[in-house]
C-alpha positions as CSV (number, residue, x, y, z in Angstrom):
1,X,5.7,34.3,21.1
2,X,5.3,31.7,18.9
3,X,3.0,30.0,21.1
4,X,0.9,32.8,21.8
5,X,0.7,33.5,17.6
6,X,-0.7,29.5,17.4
7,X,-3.5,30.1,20.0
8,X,-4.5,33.0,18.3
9,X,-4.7,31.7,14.8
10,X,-6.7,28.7,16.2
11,X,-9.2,31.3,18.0
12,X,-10.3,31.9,14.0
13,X,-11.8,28.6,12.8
14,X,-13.6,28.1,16.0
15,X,-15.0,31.7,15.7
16,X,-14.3,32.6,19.5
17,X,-11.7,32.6,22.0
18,X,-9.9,29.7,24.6
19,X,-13.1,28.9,26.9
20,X,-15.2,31.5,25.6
21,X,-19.2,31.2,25.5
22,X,-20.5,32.9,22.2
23,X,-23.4,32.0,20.2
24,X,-21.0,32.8,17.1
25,X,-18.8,29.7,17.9
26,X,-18.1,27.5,14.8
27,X,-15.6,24.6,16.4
28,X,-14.2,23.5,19.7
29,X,-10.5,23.1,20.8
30,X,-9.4,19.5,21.3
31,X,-5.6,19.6,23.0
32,X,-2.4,19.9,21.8
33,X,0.2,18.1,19.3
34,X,3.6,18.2,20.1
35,X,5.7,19.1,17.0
36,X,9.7,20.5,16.8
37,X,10.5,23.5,15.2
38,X,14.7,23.7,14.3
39,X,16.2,27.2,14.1
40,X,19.4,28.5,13.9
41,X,19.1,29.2,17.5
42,X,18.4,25.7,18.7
43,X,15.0,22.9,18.4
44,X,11.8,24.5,20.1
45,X,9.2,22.4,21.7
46,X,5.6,23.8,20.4
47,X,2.2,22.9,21.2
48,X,0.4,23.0,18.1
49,X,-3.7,23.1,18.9
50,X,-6.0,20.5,17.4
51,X,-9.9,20.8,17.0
52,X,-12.3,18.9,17.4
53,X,-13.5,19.2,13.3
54,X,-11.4,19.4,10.9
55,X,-7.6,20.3,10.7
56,X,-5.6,23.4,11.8
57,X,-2.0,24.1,11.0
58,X,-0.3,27.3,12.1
59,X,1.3,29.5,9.0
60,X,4.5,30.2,10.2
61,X,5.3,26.2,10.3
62,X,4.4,26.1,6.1
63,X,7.9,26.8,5.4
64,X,9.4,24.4,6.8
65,X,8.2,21.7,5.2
66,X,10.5,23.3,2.1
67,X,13.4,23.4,4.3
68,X,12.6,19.6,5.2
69,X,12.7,18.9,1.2
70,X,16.1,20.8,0.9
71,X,17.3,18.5,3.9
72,X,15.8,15.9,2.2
73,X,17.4,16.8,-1.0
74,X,21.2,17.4,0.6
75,X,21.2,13.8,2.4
76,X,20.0,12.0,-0.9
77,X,22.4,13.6,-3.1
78,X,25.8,12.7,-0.1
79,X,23.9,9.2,-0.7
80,X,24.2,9.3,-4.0
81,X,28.0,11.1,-4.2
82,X,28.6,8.3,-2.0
83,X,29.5,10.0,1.3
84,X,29.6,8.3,4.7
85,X,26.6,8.2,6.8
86,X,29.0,9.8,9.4
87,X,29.8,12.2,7.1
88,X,26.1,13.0,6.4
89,X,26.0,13.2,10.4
90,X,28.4,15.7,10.6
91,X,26.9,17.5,7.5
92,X,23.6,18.0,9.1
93,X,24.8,18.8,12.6
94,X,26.5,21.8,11.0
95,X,23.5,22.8,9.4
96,X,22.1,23.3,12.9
97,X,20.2,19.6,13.3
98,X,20.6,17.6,16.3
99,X,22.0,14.9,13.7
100,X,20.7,12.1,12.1
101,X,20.9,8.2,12.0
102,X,21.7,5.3,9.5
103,X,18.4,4.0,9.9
104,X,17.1,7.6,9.1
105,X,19.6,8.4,6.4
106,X,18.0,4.9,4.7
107,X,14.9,5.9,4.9
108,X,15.4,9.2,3.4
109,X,16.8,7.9,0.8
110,X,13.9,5.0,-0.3
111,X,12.7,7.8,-2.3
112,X,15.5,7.7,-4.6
113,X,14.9,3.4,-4.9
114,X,11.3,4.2,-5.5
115,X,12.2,6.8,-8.0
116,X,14.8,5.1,-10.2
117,X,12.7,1.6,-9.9
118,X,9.6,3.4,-11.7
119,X,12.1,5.2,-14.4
120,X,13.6,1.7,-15.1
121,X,9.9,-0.3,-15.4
122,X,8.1,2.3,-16.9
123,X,6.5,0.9,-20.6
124,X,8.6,2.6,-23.9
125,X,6.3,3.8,-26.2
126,X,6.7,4.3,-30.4
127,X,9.9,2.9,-32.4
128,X,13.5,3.1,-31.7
129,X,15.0,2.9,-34.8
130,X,18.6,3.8,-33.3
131,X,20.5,2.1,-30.3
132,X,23.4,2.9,-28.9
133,X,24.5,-0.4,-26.0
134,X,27.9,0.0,-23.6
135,X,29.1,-1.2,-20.5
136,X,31.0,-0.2,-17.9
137,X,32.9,-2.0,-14.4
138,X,32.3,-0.3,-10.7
139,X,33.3,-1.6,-7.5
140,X,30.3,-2.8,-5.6
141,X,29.5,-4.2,-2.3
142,X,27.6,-7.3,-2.8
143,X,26.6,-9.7,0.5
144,X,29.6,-8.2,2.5
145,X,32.2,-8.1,-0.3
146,X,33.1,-5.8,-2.5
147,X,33.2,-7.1,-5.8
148,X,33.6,-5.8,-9.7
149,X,30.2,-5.1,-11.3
150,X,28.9,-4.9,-14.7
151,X,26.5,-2.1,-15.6
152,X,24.8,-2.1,-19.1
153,X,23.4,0.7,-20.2
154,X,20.7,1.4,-23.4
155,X,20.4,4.2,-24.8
156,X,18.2,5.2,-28.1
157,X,16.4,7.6,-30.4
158,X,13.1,8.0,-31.2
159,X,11.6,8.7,-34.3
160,X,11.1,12.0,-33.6
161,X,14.9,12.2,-33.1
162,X,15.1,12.5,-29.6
163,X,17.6,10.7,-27.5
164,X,16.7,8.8,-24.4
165,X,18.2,6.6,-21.6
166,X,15.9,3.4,-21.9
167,X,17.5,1.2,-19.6
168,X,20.2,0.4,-17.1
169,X,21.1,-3.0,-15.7
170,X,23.7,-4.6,-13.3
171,X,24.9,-8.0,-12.9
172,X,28.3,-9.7,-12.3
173,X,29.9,-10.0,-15.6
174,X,29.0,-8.7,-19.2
175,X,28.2,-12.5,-20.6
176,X,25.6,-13.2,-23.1
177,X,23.0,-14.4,-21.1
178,X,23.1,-11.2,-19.4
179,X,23.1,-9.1,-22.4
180,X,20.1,-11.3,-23.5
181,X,18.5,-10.9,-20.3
182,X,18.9,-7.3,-20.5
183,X,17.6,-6.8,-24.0
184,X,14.4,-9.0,-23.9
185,X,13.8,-7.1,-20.9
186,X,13.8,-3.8,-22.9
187,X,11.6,-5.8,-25.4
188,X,9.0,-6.6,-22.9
189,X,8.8,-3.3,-21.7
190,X,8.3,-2.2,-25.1
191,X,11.4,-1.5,-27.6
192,X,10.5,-2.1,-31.3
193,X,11.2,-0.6,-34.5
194,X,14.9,-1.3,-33.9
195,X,16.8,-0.8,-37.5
196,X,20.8,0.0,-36.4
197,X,22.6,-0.9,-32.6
198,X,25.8,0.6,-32.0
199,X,28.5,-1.0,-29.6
200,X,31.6,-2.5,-29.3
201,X,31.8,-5.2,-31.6
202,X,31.5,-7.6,-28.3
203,X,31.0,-11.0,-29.3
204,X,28.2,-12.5,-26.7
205,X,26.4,-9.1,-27.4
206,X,26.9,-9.6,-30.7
207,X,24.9,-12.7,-30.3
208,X,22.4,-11.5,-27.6
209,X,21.5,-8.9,-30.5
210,X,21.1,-11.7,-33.4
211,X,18.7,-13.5,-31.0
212,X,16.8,-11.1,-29.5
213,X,16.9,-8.4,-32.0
214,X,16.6,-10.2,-35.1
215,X,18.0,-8.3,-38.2
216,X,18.4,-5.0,-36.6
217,X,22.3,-3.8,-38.4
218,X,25.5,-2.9,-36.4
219,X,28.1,-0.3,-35.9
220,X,31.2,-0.3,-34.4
221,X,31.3,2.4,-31.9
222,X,33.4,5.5,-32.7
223,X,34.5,5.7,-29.3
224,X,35.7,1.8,-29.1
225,X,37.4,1.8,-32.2
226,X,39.6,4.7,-31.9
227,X,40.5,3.5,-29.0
228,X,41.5,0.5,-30.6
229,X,43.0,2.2,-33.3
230,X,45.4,4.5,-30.7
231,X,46.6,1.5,-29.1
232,X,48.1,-0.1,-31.6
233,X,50.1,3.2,-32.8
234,X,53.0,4.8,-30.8
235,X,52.2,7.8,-28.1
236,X,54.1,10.5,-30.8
237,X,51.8,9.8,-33.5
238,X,48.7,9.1,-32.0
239,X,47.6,13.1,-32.3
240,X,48.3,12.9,-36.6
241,X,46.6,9.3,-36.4
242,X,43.4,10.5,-34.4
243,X,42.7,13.9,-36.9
244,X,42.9,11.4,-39.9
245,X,40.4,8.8,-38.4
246,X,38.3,11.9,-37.6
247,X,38.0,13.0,-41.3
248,X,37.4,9.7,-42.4
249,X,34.0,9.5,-39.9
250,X,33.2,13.3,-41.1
């Protein structure tokens, strides 16, 4: 049926039928592509026409290519929750696929590089007079290991008080020269106008920010400092420690 629906759709451009004479003939027929077509009740083999000028695609075929982007969509985001390729197999074998490969599954999911390179490189515009810098440790497989990673994150707001990730980084270990690294690439990319950083009183960022910064002023993190606060009081009195600290910031 869906065969016979493509032939006849293609009979419209070229302004007469399969091997049909007419004078009112606009294009000619030039064979077939082969193209898949997956449904819940298995893959079908179709023989899509092709002609001679221009292009020809058959209507019923223009949805899936949203149903690709939502297959798409599902195998970036397993990537991205971390699930197994074999896992994203299975996954798209129950959707009703025939399955689908590492190779596949990686080249899927260039998109997302692509995406998050362009996010992290594109130029920052205006002043920044607020920045907030932390760091935090994942578990990473680097050249066959899997080793501890540092990943430093910038976040700031503009002038027109909105807040924005500006930058995230990775590297082994949450030094100085990294931190440097990491803010005179922000720099480069455009950060100025920067008047108060907030972090966590680390000492080879406090130095990274002296150097490349100049005399932008500091604050301890709330976040850091409570924490530093509650581990120094006992467990019991933490709850009547934390509500006073609070008022004090309020």
């Amino acid at each position: 049926m869906l065969q016979r629906l493509m032939e006849y759709e293609a009979a419209s451009p070229c302004g007469a039928g399969r091997y049909e004479r007419s004078e009112e003939r606009l294009n000619q027929r030039n064979g077939y592509r082969e193209r898949q077509l997956e449904t819940r009740l298995g893959t079908l083999d179709l023989q899509v026409p092709k002609l001679r000028k221009g292009s020809h695609f058959p209507g019923f075929l223009e949805p899936r290519r949203t149903t690709e982007r939502a297959l798409v969509a599902v195998v970036q985001e397993a990537y991205i929750q971390g699930v197994s390729t074999r896992r994203v197999d299975e996954l798209v074998q129950a959707m009703g696929m025939s399955g689908i490969s590492k190779s596949q599954v990686s080249r899927l999911c260039q998109e997302i590089d692509e995406r998050v390179q362009a996010f992290l490189k594109r130029p920052l515009e205006g002043n920044w007079p607020y920045l907030w810098l932390d760091a935090t440790y994942i578990r990473s497989r680097e050249h066959v290991r899997v080793e501890c990673q540092a990943v430093v994150v910038a976040t700031a707001v503009n002038q027109e008080g909105y807040r924005e990730v500006l930058g995230v980084s990775v590297g082994p270990a949450e030094s100085e020269e990294f931190w440097k690294a990491f803010l005179r690439s922000l720099v480069r990319r455009g950060l100025k106008g920067v008047k108060l950083v907030v972090y966590d009183a680390h000492e080879g960022l406090k130095r990274a920010i002296a150097t490349v910064l100049g005399g932008a002023g500091w604050q301890r993190c709330r976040v850091h400092f409570m924490r530093k606060v509650l581990s120094q009081v006992p467990k019991a009195h933490q709850p009547a420690v934390s509500a006073a600290v609070r008022t004090a910031f309020a």
